[in-house]
C-alpha positions as CSV (number, residue, x, y, z in Angstrom):
1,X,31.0,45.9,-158.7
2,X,27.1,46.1,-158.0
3,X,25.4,47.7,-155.1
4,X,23.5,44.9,-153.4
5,X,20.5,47.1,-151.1
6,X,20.0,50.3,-153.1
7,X,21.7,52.5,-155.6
8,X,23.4,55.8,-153.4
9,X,22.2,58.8,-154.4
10,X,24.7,61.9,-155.7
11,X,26.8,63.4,-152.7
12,X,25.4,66.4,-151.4
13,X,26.6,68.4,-148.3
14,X,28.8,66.2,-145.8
15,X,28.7,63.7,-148.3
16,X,30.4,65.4,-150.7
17,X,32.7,66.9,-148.8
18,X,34.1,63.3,-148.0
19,X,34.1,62.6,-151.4
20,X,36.4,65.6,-152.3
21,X,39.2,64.8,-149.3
22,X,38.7,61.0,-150.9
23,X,39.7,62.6,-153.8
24,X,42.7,64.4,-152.5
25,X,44.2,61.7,-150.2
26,X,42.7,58.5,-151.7
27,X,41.2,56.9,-155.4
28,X,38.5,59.0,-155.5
29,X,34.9,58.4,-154.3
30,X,35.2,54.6,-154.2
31,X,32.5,52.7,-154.0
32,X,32.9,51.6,-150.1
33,X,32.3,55.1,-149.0
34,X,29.3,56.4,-151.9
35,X,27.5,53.3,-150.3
36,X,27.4,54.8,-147.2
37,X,26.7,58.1,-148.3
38,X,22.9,58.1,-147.2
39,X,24.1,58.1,-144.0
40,X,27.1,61.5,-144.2
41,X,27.6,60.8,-140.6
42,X,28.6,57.5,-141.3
43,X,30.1,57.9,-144.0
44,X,32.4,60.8,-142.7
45,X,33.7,59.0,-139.7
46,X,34.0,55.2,-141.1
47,X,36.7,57.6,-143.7
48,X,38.0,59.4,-141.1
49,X,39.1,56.5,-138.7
50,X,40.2,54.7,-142.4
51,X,42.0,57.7,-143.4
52,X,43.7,58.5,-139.9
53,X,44.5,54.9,-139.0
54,X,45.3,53.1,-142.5
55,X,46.7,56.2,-144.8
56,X,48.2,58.9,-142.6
57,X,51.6,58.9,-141.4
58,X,54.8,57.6,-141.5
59,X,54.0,54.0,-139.9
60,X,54.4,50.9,-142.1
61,X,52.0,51.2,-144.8
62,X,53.2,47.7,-145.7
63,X,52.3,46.7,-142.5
64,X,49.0,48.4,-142.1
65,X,47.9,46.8,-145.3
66,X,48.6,43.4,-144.3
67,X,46.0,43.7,-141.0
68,X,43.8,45.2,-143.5
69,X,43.6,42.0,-145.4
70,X,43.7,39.6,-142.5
71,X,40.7,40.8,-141.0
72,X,39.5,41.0,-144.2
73,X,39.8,37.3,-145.3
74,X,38.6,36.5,-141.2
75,X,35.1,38.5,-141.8
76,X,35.1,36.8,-145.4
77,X,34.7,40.5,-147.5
78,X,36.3,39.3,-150.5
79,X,36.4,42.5,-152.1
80,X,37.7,44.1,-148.9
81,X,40.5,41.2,-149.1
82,X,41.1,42.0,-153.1
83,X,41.4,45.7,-152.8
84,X,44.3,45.5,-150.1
85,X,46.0,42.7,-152.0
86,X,46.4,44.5,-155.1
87,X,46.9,48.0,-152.5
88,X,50.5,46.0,-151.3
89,X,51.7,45.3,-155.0
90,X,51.0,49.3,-155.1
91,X,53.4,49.3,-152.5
92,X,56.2,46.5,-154.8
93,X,55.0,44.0,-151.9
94,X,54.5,41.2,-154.7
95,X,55.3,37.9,-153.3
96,X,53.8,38.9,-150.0
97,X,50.4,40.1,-151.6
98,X,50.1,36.4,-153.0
99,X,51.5,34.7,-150.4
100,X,48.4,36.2,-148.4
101,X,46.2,35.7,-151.1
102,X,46.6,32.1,-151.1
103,X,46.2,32.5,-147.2
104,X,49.7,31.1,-146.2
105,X,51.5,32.5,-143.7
106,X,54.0,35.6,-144.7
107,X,57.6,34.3,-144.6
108,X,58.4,37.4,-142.5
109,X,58.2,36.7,-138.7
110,X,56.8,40.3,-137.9
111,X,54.6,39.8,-141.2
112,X,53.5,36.5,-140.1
113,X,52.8,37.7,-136.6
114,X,50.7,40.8,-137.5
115,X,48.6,38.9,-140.0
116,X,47.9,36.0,-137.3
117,X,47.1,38.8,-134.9
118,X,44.6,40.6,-136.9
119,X,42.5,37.2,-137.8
120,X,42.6,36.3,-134.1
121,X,40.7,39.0,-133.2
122,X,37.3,37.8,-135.3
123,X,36.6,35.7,-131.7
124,X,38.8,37.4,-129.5
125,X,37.5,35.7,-126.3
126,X,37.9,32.0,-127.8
127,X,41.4,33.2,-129.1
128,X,42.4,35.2,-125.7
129,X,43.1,37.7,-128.1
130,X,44.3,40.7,-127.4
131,X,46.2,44.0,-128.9
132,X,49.5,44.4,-127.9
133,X,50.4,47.0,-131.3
134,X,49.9,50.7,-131.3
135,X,47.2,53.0,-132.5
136,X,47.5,53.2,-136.5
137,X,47.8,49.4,-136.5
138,X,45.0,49.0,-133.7
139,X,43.2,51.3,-135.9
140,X,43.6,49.8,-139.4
141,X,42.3,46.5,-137.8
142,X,38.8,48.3,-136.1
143,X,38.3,50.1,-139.0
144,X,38.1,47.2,-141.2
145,X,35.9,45.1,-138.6
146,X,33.5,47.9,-139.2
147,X,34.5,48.7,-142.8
148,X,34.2,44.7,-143.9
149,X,31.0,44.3,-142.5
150,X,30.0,47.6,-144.3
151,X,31.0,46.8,-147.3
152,X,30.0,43.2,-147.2
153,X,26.1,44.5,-146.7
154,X,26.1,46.8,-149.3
155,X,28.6,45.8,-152.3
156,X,29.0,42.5,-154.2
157,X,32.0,40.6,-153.7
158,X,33.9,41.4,-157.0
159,X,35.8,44.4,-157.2
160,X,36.4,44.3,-160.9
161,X,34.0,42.5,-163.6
162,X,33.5,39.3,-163.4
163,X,35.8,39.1,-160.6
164,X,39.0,39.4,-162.9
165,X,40.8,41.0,-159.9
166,X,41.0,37.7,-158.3
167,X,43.5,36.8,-161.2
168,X,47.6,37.7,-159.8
169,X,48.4,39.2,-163.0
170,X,45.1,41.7,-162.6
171,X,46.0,42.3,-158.9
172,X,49.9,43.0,-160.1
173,X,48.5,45.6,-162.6
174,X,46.2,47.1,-160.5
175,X,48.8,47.8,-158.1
176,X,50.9,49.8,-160.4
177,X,47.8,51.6,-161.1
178,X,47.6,52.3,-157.6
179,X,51.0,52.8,-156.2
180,X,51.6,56.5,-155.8
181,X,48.7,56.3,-153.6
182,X,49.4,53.6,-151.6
183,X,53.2,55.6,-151.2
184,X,51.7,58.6,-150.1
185,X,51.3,59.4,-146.2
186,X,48.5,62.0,-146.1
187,X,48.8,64.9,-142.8
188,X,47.3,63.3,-139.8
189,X,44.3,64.8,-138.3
190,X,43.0,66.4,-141.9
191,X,39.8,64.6,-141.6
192,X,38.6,65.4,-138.4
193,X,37.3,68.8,-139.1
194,X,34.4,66.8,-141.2
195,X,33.5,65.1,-137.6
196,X,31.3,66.4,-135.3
197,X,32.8,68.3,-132.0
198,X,33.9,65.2,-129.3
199,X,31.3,64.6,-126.6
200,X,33.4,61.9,-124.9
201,X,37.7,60.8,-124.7
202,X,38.9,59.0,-127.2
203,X,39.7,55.8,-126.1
204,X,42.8,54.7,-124.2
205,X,44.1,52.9,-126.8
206,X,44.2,55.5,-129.3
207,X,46.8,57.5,-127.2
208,X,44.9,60.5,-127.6
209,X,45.9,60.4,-131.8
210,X,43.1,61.4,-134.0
211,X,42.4,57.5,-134.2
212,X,40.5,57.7,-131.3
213,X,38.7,60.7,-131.9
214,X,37.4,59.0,-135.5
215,X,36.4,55.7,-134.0
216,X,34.0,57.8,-131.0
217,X,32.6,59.3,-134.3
218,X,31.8,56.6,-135.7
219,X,30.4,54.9,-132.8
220,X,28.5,58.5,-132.1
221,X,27.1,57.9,-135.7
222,X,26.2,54.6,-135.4
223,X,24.5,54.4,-132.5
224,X,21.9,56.0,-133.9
225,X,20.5,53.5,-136.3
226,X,20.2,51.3,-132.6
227,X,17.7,54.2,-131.9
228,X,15.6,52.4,-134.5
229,X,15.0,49.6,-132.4
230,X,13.1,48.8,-129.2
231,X,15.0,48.1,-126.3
232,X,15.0,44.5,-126.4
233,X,15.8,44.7,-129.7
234,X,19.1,46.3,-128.6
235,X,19.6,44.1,-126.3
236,X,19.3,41.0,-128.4
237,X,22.0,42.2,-130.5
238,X,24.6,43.4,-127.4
239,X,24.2,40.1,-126.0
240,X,24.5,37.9,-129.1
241,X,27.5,39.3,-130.0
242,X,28.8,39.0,-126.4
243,X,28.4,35.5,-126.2
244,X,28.4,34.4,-129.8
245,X,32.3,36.1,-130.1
246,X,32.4,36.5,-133.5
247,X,31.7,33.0,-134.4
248,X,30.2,32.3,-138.5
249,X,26.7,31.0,-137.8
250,X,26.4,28.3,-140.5
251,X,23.0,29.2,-141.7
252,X,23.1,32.9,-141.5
253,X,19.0,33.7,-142.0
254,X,17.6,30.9,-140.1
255,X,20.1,31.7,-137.2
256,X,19.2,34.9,-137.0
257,X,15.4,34.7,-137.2
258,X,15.8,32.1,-134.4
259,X,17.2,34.7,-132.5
260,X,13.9,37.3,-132.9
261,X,11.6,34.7,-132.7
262,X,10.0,36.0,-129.4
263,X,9.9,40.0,-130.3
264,X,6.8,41.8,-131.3
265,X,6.4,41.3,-135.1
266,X,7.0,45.1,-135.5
267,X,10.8,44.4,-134.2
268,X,12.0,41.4,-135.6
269,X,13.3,42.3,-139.2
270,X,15.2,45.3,-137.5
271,X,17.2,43.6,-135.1
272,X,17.5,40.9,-137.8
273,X,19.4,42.9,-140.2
274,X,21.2,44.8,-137.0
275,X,22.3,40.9,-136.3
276,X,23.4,39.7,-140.0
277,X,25.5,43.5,-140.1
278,X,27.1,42.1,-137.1
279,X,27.9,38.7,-138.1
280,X,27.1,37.7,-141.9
281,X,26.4,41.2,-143.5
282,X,25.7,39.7,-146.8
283,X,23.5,37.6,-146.1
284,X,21.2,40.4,-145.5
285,X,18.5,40.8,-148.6
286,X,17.0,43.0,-150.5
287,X,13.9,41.3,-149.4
288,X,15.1,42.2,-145.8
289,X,15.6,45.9,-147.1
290,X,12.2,45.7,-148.2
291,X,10.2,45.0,-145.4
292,X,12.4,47.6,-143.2
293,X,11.7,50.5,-145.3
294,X,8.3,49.6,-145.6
295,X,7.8,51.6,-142.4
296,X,11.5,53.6,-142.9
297,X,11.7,54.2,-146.6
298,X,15.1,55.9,-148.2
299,X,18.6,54.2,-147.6
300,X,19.5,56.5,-144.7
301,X,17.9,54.4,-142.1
302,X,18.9,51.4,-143.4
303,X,22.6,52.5,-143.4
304,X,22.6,53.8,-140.3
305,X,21.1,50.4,-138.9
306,X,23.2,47.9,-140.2
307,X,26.3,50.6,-138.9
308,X,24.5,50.0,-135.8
309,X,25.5,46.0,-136.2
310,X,28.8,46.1,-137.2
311,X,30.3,48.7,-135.2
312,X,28.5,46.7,-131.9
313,X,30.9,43.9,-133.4
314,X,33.5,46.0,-133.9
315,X,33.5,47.4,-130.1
316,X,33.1,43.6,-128.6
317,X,36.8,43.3,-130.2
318,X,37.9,47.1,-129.5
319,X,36.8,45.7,-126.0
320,X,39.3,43.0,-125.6
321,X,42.5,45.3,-126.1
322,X,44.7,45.0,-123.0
323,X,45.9,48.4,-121.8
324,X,49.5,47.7,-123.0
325,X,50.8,49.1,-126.3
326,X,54.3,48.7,-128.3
């Protein structure tokens, strides 16, 4: 595992209070959540809505984990996609974590059904997607739209050296290694004391669970790295991924340069990386990283910008969610 922008620095503060509850309820500080620890705010609600959707109570961890690696193999984060594999032989789930790994459909109707859900939703208008499932599975799947792109940024693609996790016998191992964890069903609501007090409802599909009140901290959090950029700027991005709907742009760079082409020079590598978070995260640089902390130096502006991109994905699906839940 390398860190593709910068290296994080050691957890202070909020930070490492995150890192001690990810101690307690998770593996540790892993490295999804130290990369974002330039950024506590960040990093304190993308675990919170993780923790509070994917880990704590007693719905189907089995499936929670397989939305977690759908999305994850429909926003292309390998490593996202390895770690939840080897998280369902954790949970004796052996055939099914390869079956998903060689992206065939789970012989399980519900299984099948949840995994074809959570991949629709990359483009949910072209797919007339929409979630008809409950707030720790609605959860689990936002989370990881945001979480994926996150990750995707800032981490290479190889959990383990050389990629060895990518290997069933690796994955089956790991999984042992992992298991009590993925058995355990943290307290609900433990989290959200590292949050900031709620300026707004939780959303109406969250049911009023502390689901909802994690995702309006993240999307409090993240908002501010759109502060960063110029109104247009802003506007460019809301609107791309409006009508773009979470399509793969085949060339990611050139496509998104395209798109700034007619901002001041001042704003274009900005909403250019705010862009790329949203739809190709790692094709974002370090030469891109360069030339934004030229004028914004330190990590914490940079994580809080390309947060800005992928939770403005993540809300264009959170969007599409009919008001019906089972």
């Amino acid at each position: 595992m390398t860190y593709r922008l910068f290296d994080p620095p050691q957890a202070t503060g909020l930070a490492a209070l995150v890192q001690r509850q990810l101690r307690e309820d998770f593996l540790g500080p892993v490295p999804t959540f130290r990369a974002l620890s330039p950024a506590p705010d960040v990093m304190a609600a993308s675990w919170a809505l993780m923790r509070e959707s994917l880990l704590a109570g007693d719905a189907g961890r089995v499936e929670r984990e397989i939305v977690a690696a759908a999305i994850s193999r429909a926003n292309r984060c390998r490593f996202c996609l390895d770690a939840h594999l080897t998280m369902l032989h954790g949970l004796g789930e052996h055939d099914l974590a390869e079956t998903l790994a060689r992206d065939d459909p789970p012989l399980r109707p519900r299984h099948a059904t949840l995994a074809r859900w959570a991949a629709a939703s990359r483009t949910p208008r072209a797919s007339a997607w929409t979630g008809p499932y409950g707030p720790p599975l609605t959860g689990t799947l936002l989370a990881f739209h945001f979480i994926n792109r996150m990750v995707s940024a800032l981490l290479g693609p190889d959990l383990l050296p050389g990629g060895i996790q990518r290997y069933a016998t690796v994955r089956s191992t790991g999984g042992r290694l992992v298991a009590r964890t993925a058995r355990a069903a943290p307290e609900p609501g433990r989290s959200l004391p590292l949050l900031p007090a709620p300026v707004s409802p939780p959303p109406a599909w969250s049911l009023s669970t502390p689901i909802g009140v994690a995702y309006e901290a993240l999307r409090g959090a993240a908002s501010l790295g759109g502060e960063s950029l110029s109104e247009a700027g802003r506007e460019t991005v809301a609107a791309t991924v409006r009508w773009e709907d979470g399509r793969h742009p085949a060339r990611p760079a050139e496509w998104a340069a395209d798109l700034v082409r007619d901002l001041p020079a001042a704003e274009r590598v900005g909403t250019r990386i705010a862009l790329l978070a949203a739809f190709a995260p790692a094709a974002i640089s370090r030469g891109d990283a360069g030339l934004w902390q030229l004028s914004r130096p330190g990590p914490a502006d940079l994580v809080r910008l390309i947060a800005y991109g992928a939770f403005t994905a993540t809300d264009h699906v959170a969007r599409a969610l009919a008001p019906a839940h089972r």
